[in-house]
Every structure is written in structure tokens, then in C-alpha cells.
C-alpha positions in Angstrom: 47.5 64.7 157.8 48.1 65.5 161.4 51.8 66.4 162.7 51.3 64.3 165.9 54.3 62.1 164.5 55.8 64.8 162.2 53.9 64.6 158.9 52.8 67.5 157.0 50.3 69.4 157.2 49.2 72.7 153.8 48.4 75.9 155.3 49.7 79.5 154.8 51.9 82.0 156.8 51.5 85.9 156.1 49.5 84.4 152.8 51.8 81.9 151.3 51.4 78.6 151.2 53.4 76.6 153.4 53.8 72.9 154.5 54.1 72.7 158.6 55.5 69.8 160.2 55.5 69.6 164.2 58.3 67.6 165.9 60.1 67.3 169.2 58.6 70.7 170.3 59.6 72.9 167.1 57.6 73.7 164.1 59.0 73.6 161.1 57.4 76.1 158.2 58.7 74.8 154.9 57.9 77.6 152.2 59.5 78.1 148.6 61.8 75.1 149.5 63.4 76.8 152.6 62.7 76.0 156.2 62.1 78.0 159.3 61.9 77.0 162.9 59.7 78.3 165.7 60.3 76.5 169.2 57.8 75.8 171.7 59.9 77.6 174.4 59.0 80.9 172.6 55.8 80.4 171.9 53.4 82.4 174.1 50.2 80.7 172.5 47.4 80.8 169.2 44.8 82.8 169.1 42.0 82.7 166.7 38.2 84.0 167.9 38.2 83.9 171.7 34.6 83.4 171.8 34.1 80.1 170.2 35.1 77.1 172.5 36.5 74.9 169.5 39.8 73.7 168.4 39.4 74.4 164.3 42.4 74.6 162.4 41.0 76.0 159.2 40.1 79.1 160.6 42.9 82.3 160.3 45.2 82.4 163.7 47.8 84.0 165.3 51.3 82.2 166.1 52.1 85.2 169.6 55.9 84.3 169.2 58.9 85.9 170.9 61.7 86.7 168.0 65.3 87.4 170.1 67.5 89.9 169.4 70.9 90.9 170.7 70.2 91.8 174.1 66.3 91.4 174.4 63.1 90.5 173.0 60.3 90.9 171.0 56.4 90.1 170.2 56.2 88.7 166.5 52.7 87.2 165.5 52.5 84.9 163.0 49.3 84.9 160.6 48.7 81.8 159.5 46.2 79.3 158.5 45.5 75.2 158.9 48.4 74.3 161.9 48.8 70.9 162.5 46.1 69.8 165.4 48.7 68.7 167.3 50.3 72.0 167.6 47.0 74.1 167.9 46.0 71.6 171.0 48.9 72.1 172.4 49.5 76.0 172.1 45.6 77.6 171.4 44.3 80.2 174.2 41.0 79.7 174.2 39.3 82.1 175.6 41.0 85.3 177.4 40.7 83.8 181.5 38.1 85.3 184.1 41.0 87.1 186.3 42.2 89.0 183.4 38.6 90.6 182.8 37.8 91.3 186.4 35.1 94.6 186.4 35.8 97.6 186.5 34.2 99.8 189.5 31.2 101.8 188.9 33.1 105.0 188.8 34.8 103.7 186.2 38.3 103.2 187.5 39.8 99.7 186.4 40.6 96.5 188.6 43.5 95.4 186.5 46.7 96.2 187.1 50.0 96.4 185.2 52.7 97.1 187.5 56.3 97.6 186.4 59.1 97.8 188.7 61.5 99.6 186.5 64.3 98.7 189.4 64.2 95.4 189.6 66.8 92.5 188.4 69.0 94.3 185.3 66.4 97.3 184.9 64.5 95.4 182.3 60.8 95.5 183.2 59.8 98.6 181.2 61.3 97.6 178.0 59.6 94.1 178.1 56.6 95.8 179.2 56.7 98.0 176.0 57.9 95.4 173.3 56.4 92.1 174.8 53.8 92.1 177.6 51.6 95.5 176.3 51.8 94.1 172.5 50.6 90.5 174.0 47.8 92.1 175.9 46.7 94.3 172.7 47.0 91.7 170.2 44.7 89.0 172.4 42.4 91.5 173.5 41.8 92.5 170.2 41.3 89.3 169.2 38.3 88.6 171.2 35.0 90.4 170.8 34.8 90.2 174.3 36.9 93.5 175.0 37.0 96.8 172.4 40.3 97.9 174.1 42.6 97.4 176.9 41.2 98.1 180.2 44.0 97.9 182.6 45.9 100.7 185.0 49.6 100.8 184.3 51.7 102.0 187.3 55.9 102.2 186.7 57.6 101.9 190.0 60.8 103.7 190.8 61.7 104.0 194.5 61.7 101.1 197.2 57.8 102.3 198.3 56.4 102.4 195.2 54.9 99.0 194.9 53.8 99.4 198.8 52.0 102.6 198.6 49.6 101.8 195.8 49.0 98.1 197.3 48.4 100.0 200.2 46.1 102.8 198.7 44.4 100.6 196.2 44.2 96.9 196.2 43.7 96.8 200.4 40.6 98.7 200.5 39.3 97.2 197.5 39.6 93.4 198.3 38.4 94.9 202.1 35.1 95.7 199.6 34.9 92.4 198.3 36.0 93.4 194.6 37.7 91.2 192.8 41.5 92.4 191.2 44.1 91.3 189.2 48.3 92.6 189.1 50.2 91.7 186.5 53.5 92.3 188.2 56.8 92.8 186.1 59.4 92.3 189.2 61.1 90.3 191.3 60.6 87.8 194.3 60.6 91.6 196.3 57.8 92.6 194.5 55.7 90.2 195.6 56.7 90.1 198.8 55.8 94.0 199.2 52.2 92.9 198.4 52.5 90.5 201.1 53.3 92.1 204.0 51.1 95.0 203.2 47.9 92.9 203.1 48.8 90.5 205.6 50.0 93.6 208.1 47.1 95.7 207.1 43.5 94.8 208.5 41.3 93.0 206.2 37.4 92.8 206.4 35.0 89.3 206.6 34.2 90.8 203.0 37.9 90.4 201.8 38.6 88.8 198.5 42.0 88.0 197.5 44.0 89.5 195.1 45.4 87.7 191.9 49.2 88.2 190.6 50.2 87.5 187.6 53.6 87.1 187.9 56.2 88.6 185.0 59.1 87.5 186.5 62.4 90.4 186.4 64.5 89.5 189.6 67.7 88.1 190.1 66.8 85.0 191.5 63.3 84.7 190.8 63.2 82.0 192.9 58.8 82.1 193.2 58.8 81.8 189.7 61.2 79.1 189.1 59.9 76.8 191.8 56.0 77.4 190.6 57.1 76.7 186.7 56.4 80.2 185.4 60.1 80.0 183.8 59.7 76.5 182.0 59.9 78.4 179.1 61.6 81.7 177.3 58.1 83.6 177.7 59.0 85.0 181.4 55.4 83.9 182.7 53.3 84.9 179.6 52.0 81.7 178.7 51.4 80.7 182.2 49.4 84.5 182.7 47.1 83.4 179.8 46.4 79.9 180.4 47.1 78.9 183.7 45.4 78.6 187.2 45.2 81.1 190.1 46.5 79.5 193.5 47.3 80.2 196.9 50.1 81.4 197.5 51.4 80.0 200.9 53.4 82.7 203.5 55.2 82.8 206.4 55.4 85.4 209.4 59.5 85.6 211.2 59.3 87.8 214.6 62.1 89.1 215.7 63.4 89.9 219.2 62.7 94.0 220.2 65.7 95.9 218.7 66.3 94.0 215.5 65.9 96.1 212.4 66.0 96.7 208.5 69.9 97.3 207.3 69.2 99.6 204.2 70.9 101.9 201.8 73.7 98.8 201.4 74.0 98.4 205.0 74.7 101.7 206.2 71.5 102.6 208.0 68.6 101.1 209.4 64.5 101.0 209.5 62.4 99.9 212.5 61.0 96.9 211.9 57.2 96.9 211.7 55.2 95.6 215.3 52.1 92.7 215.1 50.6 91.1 218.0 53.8 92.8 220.3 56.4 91.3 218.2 58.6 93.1 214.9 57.9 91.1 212.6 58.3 90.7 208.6 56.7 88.2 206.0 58.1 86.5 203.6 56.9 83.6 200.4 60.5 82.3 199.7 62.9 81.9 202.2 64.2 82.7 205.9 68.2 82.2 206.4 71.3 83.2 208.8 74.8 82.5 208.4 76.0 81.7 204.6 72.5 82.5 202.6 72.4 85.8 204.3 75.5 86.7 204.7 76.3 86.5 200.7 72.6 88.2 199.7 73.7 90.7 202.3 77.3 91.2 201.1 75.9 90.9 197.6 73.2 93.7 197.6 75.1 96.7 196.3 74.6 98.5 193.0 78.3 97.4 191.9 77.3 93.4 192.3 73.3 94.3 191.4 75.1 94.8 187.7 76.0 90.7 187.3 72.6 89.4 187.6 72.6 86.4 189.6 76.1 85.8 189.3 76.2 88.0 192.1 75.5 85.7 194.4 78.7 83.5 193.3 80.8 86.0 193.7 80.1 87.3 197.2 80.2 83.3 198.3 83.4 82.7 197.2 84.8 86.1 199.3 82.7 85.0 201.7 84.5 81.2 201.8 88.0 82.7 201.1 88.5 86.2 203.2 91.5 87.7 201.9 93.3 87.2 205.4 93.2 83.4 204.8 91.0 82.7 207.9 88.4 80.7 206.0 85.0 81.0 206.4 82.8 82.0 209.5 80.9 79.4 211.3 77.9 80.5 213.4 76.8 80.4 216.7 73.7 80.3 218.2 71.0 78.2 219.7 68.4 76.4 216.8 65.2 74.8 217.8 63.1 73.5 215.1 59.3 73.0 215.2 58.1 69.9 213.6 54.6 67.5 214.0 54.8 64.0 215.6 53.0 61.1 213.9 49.4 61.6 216.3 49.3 65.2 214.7 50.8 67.0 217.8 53.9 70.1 217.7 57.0 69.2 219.4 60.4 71.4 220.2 63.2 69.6 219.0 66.9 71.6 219.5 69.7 70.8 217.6 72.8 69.8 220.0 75.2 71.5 217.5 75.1 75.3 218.2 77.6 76.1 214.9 76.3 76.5 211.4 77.4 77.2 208.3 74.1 77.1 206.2 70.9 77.5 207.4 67.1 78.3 205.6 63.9 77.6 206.0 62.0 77.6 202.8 58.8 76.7 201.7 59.6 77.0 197.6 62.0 74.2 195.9 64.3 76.5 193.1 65.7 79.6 194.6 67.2 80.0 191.4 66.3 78.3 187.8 69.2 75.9 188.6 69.4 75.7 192.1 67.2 73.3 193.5 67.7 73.9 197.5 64.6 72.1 198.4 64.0 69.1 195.8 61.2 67.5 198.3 59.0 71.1 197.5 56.0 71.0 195.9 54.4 73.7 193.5 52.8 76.1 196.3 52.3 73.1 198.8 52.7 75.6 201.9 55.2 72.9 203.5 58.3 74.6 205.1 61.7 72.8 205.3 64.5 73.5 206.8 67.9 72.6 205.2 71.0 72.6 207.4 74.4 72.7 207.2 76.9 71.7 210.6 80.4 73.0 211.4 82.0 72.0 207.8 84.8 73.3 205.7 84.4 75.8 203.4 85.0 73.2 200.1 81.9 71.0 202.0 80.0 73.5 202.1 81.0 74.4 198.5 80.6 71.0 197.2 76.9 70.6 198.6 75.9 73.8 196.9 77.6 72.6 194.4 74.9 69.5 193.9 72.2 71.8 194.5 72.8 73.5 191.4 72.5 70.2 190.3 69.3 69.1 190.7 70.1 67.9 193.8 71.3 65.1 195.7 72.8 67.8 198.9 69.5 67.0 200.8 70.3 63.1 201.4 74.2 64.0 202.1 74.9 62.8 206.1 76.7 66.5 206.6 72.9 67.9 205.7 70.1 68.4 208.0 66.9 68.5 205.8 63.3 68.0 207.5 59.8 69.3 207.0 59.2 71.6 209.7 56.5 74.3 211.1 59.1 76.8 211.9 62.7 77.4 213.9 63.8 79.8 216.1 67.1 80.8 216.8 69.3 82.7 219.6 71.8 84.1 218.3 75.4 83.8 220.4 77.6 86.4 218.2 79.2 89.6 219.4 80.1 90.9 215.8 76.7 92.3 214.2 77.9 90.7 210.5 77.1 87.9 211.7 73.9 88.6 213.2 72.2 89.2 209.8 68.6 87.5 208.4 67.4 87.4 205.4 63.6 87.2 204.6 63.3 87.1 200.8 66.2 89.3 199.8 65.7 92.1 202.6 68.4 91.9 205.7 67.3 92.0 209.3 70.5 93.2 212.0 69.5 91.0 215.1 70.9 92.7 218.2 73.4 91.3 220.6 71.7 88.1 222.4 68.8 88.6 220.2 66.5 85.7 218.7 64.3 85.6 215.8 61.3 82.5 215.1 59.9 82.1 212.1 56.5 79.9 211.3 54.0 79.8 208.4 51.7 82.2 208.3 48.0 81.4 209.5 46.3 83.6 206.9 47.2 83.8 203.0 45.7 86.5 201.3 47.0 86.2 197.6 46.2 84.0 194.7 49.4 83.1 191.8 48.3 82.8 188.3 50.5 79.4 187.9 
């Protein structure tokens, strides 16, 4: 019988027979009249022969599992034989997808890429690459008669430029050729965003084909990967890498007034910002923000908060709403004129009256973490930016509306909230202290100078595709 409704089907598991059942998610293997459980949120799919387009359950298959231990993970397959339909439907790869069997060049050198940033989020990238994502590869690729071997370049990162000198060195010039690529890219949001601004800054070709990521998700915040669905499950991307869909992924381009510049090495130096088209400027996927966003991701990017995940962020917010002089928190000044589109189609300026903020981003993703939905009117990779605004309010406001984010929302439709689909913003900043001149464009702080501005607006050109 089939397990659609949770009767049993006979099959084995590492060659004993065993009775499956498939309910609410979970398989339950009953063997020798004890049960075992494998959930569908560690599952990372079936495979069986890759070259025939057929959903047989007789044939022998592969259960690619994840199997937890104390403080990370493993890949476990599972041999086994007759699954209920319901389950193989469900969780069978096909066939291995066209992006992860792009060509290699005719000297031979490979257009796949593994790239591990060793540095990102809690320093975990090379271990899943070694126990999860190489084993995953191996195991599939070996399955299908398609490939003999693996046939992809691994690069581990370890400095800041790592990621940006072999985009710049490799992938531009190829996609200036017209050769298709794929990175698989076991990092953060920052990751990502290096790619970005080195193909968007960098000149491109008529001939230029974009890129495809496939994103492993290892950030803090991961806030790309939670707002495109890559962390539905416990797999970190894996089953989304091997079944899903390249996209566009939409950008944004903020130019900044002619001294602002890269705070670095925790604040304590600084790097000229980048020129385009006469202007510094920096691009970004996730989010722009002044006053409270940036301040606390500012405040909060040391190596001493780095160690609590994205707990960081917490903490540095609540010093950040309760200074230890008991002056509560900052409000900001400066000058905000938002961008936005009329009903005939046409741009018009419209300049918020209120010159003091607590809260401000523009964003075009919904989660900027798994369980903070800032934008709840964002679609997956829609390219629409929105702005969400905070007034003069107390500190415990503030708190509270943050508070609903993490909540799955509800902040957005509060009257203290501004929240609009927008084009861009600009703002002029009115602050004498340079703390308080500080942007953030995905996780990387800008130091405006004194009477300085900064205008951020979606990007005209996107040049990279998200497996999704």
C-alpha cells in the first residue's frame, strides 16, 4: 500500500526487511519490532539512477540524511529499497541539475566552484564542507553515470579579499567570455555580496553570462537565505542546491557623498570607498540602514560579540537602548527623502517632515534573520525595495516593534511605523558626532562625513543568478 495516509509499505534498509510508514513529515522504519524516525527537515533527498526520468520504488536508493551530533553534523545514507511513493515523490532527485555540470574549459580547468569561507558566522564552513557538502557531492555524483568523479575547484578563504580576488581573477573574465559557471558558496550574506560588487563594479562584455550561486548558508544572519527559503529546513541549502531553480538575484547601488569611507579592523581605521559614474559607491542584496540597524551591526562587529552568533545583535541593542549613563537611546538627525512611483507610472520626491529617527532600512529581502521578519510584504527575490521607519520613539517602542518582528510580524501596520515600497531614499545627515553618522550596506559600515549624504536605489543591472 501507499503511505500517503500512513499505511505500510515492505522494503529493506541496509538489507533487512523493514515496514515504512510515512506520516506528518517523518518516516517511520519499523524493523525487528523497534522503530526509528527520519524527519523530512533532514532529509537532503533519494537518489537512485540519475539517468532514468522515473519515479520506481522497487529499485535500490539512497535516503542522503543528516544524522546530528553534539555540536555539528553529518552525511548518513540510507540504502534501502521499496519507499512508500509518497515519500520518494516527495524527496527523489532526479537527475543531477544542468548548473551543477556546467563544462569545463578546453584547457581543462573546471567551471564549478566550491568556495569555503572558513571565517564566516562561528568558523563552521570547512567542517560542513568536509562531513556534509563534499560527501553529498560524492555520493550523487557517483550515483549518476553521468559524471566518473567530481569535477569541481575547491577554494578555502581566509582573509577579508579572498572571496574578491578569485571572483575578480576568475569568474569576471569568464562570464565576460560567455562561459557558463556555477559557486557553491559556504558563507554568509558578505559572501555574496563580495561577488556582487565585484561584477557589478567591474566591466562586463555584450557576451556576459551570469554567474550561478549556490548558496550554503554560514553567516550570522543569513538574512538572503532565510528570506529566499534556503533555511526551511536543517539541510543549510542542500536540498534547495540539488533541486531547486536558478533566479535573479535583485541589487541595489547606495552612493555616498565624497569623503565617506569603509570603518575597518572594528572601527579603528578606514578604506576609500570605491568611485562609479563620479560617485563612492557600494552595492548591496540585503539591506541599507542608519541610526539603530547600523549602529548595533556596527557596535556588534568585534571578534568578542562575533563568538555569540546572532545573539550578537541582541546584545549590542540593548547597550545601545540603555547606555550606562542612563541617557537612553540616541535619536537621529537628518534630512530623509524617499523615492516612490505615482499611480500613472511616474518617480516622485516625497520628504519626510520628521528629521529624527530611531530605525531606518531600506531592504529589498523579507527575514533578516530566520525569525525576524522586517519586511513581511517581501517576496522571494521580487527586486521590490521598502523602506521601514521608525519616528522619534522611546527606547521600549522601539523595543516592542522589534519585538513583533521577531514575530512574524505585525510592526509594519503599527501607526508609530513608516513602511512603503519605494525606489530608493536619500539622506542628509545633521550629526556632529561621527557614531552616529554610520551606514550599513549588508553587514559592512560606511563613516559618512560631517554634513555628508548618502542615496541608495536599486540597481539597473543584476548580474547573478540564486539557486532557490
Amino acid at each position: 500500500m501507499d503511505a500517503a495516509s500512513g499505511y505500510p509499505t515492505t522494503g529493506t534498509a541496509l538489507g533487512k526487511e523493514v515496514e515504512f510508514r510515512y506520516v506528518d513529515g517523518t518516516l517511520i522504519l519499523r524493523c525487528d519490532g523497534e522503530e526509528s524516525y527520519i524527519y523530512d527537515k533532514d532529509v537532503i533527498g533519494v537518489v537512485s539512477d540519475l539517468r532514468a526520468d522515473k519515479k520506481e520504488v522497487a529499485q535500490p536508493q539512497l535516503i542522503l540524511r543528516l544524522v546530528w551530533l553534539a555540536v555539528s553534523s553529518k552525511i548518513e545514507p540510507l540504502a534501502v529499497t521499496n519507499l512508500p511513493q509518497s515519500y520518494v515523490e516527495k524527496h527523489l532527485i532526479l537527475r543531477i541539475p544542468k548548473y551543477l555540470l556546467v563544462p569545463p574549459n578546453q584547457d581543462g580547468s573546471q567551471n564549478l566552484h566550491v568556495v569555503v569561507s572558513t571565517r564566516s558566522g562561528m568558523g563552521e564552513a570547512r567542517q560542513y564542507y568536509d562531513d556534509v557538502l563534499s560527501k553529498t557531492l560524492s555520493t550523487v555524483m557517483n550515483v549518476s553515470h553521468d559524471i566518473e568523479r567530481e569535477k569541481y575547484n575547491v577554494h578555502f578563504t581566509d582573509s577579508e579579499g579572498s572571496v574578491t580576488d578569485m571572483v575578480e581573477k576568475v569568474i569576471l573574465s569568464r562570464a565576460n567570455e560567455g562561459v557558463e559557471q556555477t559557486v557553491i558558496l559556504l558563507s554568509g550574506d558578505g559572501g555574496v555580496v563580495d561577488i556582487v560588487n565585484v561584477l557589478l563594479s567591474g566591466s562586463r562584455s555584450d557576451k556576459y553570462v551570469k554567474p550561478t550561486i549556490g548558496l550554503i548558508p554560514m553567516g550570522t544572519g543569513n538574512a538572503l537565505a532565510n528570506s529566499s527559503g534556503l533555511n526551511r529546513d536543517s539541510t543549510r541549502g542542500l536540498t534547495r542546491l540539488l533541486r531547486g531553480i536558478p533566479q535573479n538575484i535583485p541589487t541595489f547601488t547606495t552612493h555616498f557623498s565624497p569623503e565617506s569611507a569603509f570603518l575597518t579592523d572594528e572601527g579603528r581605521k578606514t578604506q576609500p570607498l570605491p568611485i562609479e559614474s563620479g560617485y563612492r559607491s557600494v552595492h548591496g542584496v540585503v539591506v541599507c540602514s542608519w541610526a539603530l540597524h547600523a549602529s548595533l551591526v556596527a557596535e556588534s562587529d568585534t571578534t568578542e560579540y562575533r563568538k555569540f552568533g546572532s545573539e550578537r545583535f541582541q546584545m549590542a541593542a540593548k547597550e545601545l537602548m540603555a547606555p550606562d549613563d542612563g541617557s537612553g537611546p540616541h535619536v537621529y538627525i537628518g534630512k530623509i527623502t524617499l523615492y516612490k512611483t505615482d499611480d500613472k507610472g511616474q518617480e516622485y520626491s516625497e520628504e519626510i517632515p520628521d528629521n529624527r529617527t530611531s530605525y531606518i532600512v531600506a531592504t529589498m529581502v523579507s527575514n533578516f534573520e530566520k525569525s525576524l521578519t522586517i519586511s513581511p510584504a517581501s517576496k522571494t527575490l521580487d527586486g521590490q525595495m521598502r523602506v521601514l521607519r521608525f519616528g522619534d520613539i522611546s527606547g521600549a517602542d522601539v523595543m516592542r516593534l522589534i519585538g513583533m518582528a521577531m514575530n512574524g510580524g505585525g510592526h509594519e501596520k503599527n501607526e508609530m511605523a513608516q513602511y512603503a515600497p519605494i525606489n530608493g531614499l536619500k539622506i542628509e545627515f545633521d550629526e556632529s558626532d561621527s557614531r552616529w553618522r554610520r551606514v550599513c550596506v549588508d553587514g559592512r559600515i560606511i563613516q559618512v562625513e560631517e554634513g555628508g549624504w548618502m542615496e541608495v536605489r536599486r540597481s539597473k543591472n543584476d548580474v547573478l543568478n540564486l539557486v532557490a
